[in-house]
C-alpha positions as CSV (number, residue, x, y, z in Angstrom):
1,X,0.0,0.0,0.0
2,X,1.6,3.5,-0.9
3,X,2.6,6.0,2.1
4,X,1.4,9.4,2.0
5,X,4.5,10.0,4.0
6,X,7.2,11.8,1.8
7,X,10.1,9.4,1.2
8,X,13.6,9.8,2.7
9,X,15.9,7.8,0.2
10,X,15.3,8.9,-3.5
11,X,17.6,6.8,-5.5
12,X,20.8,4.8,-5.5
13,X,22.8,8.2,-7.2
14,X,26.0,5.9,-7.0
15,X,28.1,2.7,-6.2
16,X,31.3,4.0,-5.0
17,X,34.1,1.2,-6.2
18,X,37.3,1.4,-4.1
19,X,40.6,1.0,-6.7
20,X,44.5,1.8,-5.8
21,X,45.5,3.3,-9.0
22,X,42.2,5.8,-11.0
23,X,44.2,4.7,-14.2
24,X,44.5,1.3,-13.6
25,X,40.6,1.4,-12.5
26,X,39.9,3.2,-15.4
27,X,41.3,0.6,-18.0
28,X,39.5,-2.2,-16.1
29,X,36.0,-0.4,-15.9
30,X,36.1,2.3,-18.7
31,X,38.1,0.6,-21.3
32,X,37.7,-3.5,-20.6
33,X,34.3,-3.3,-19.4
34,X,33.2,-0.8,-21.6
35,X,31.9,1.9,-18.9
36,X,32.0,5.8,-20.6
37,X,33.4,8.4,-18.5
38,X,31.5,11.2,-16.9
39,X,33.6,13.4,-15.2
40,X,36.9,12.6,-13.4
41,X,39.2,14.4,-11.0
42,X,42.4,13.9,-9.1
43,X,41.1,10.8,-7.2
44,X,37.9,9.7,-8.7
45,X,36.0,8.9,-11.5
46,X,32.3,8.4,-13.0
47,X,31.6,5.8,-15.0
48,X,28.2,5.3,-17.1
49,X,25.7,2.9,-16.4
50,X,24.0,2.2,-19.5
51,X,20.5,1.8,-18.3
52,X,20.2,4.1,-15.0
53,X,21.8,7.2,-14.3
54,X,23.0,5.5,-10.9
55,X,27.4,6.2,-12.0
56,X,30.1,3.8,-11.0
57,X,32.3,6.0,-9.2
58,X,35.9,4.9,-9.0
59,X,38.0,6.3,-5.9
60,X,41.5,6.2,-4.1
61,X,40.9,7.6,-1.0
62,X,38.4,5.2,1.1
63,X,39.0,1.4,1.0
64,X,35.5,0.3,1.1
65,X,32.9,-0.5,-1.0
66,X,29.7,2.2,-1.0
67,X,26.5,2.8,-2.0
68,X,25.5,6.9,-2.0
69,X,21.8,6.8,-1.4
70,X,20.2,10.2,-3.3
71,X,18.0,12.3,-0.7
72,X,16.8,15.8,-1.4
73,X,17.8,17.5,1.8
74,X,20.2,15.6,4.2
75,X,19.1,17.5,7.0
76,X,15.5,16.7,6.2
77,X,16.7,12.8,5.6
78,X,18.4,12.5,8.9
79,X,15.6,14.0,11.0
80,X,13.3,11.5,9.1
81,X,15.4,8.3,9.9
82,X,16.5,9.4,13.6
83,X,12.2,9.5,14.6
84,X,12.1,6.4,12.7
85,X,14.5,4.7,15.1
86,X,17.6,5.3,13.0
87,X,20.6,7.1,14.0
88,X,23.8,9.0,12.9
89,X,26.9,7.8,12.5
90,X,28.9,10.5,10.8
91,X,27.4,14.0,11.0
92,X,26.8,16.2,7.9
93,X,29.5,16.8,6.1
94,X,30.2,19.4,3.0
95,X,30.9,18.2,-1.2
96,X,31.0,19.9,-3.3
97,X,27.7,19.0,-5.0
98,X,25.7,19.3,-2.0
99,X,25.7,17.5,1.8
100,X,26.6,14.4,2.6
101,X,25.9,12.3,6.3
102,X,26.4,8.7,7.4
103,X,23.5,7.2,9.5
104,X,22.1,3.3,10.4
105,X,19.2,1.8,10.3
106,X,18.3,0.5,13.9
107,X,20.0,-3.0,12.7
108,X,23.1,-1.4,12.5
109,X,23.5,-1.3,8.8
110,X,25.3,2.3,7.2
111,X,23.6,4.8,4.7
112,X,25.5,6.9,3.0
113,X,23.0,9.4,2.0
114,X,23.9,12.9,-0.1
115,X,22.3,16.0,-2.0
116,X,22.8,17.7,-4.7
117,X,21.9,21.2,-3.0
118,X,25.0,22.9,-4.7
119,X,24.4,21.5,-8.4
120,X,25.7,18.9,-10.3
121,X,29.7,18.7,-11.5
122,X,31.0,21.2,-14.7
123,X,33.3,19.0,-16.5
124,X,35.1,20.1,-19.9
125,X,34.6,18.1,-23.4
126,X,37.4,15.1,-22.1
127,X,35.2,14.6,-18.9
128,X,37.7,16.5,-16.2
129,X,36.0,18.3,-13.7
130,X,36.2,21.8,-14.3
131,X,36.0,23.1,-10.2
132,X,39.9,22.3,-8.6
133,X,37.6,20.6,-5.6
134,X,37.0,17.1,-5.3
135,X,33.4,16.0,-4.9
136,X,34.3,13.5,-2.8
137,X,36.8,14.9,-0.3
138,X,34.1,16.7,3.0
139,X,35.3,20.4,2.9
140,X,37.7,21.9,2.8
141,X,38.4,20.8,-0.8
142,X,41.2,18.5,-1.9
143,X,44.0,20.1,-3.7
């Protein structure tokens, strides 16, 4: 039966794939597997899926495999799953396409939840991101 509650989780936006080298990532996913590129800066990358627009993100700096869960306000999102039962496990934190936070579910499972308050990526005609800041690094920006 449908909820006339508003929903907290929109979409999967992305899997985040952890890889030690982005070039060596990139000719496994982009040119082997046959994954387009996005947009890419000095520690990760996003990959097409052909049938979503859920990206493969490929990234250097966290060792663990993770799912970025789309919401439209984080604030709103963690308000919503903390009277639910849920809770936070890593407060809001600034990208540079919006907010992201880490909460669980009252099993103990993590959400990686985002928005995309501040807009989506600029990226030139080879896919680089055109901002200096990485979207994945919590402010202040990675140099």
């Amino acid at each position: 039966m449908p909820s006339s509650r508003a929903m907290a989780l929109l979409k999967v936006d992305c899997l985040q794939i952890p890889v030690p080298d982005l070039d060596a990532g990139l000719r496994f996913y982009r040119d082997q597997l046959g994954h387009d590129l996005i947009w890419r800066t000095a520690s990760a990358a996003g990959l097409r899926l052909p049938e979503t627009d859920t990206e493969l993100v490929l990234q250097t700096q966290r060792p663990e495999l993770e799912v970025n869960l789309l919401v439209s306000s984080v604030d709103s999102a963690i308000a919503t799953i903390v009277q639910a039962g849920g809770s936070v496990a890593e407060p809001p934190f600034d990208l540079q396409v919006g907010r992201g936070a880490v909460v669980q579910d009252p099993w103990g499972n993590r959400l990686v939840i985002l928005d995309l308050s501040k807009g989506l990526l600029s990226t030139d005609d080879h896919g680089n991101v055109i901002e200096s800041a990485d979207p994945w690094s919590p402010a202040p920006p990675y140099d």
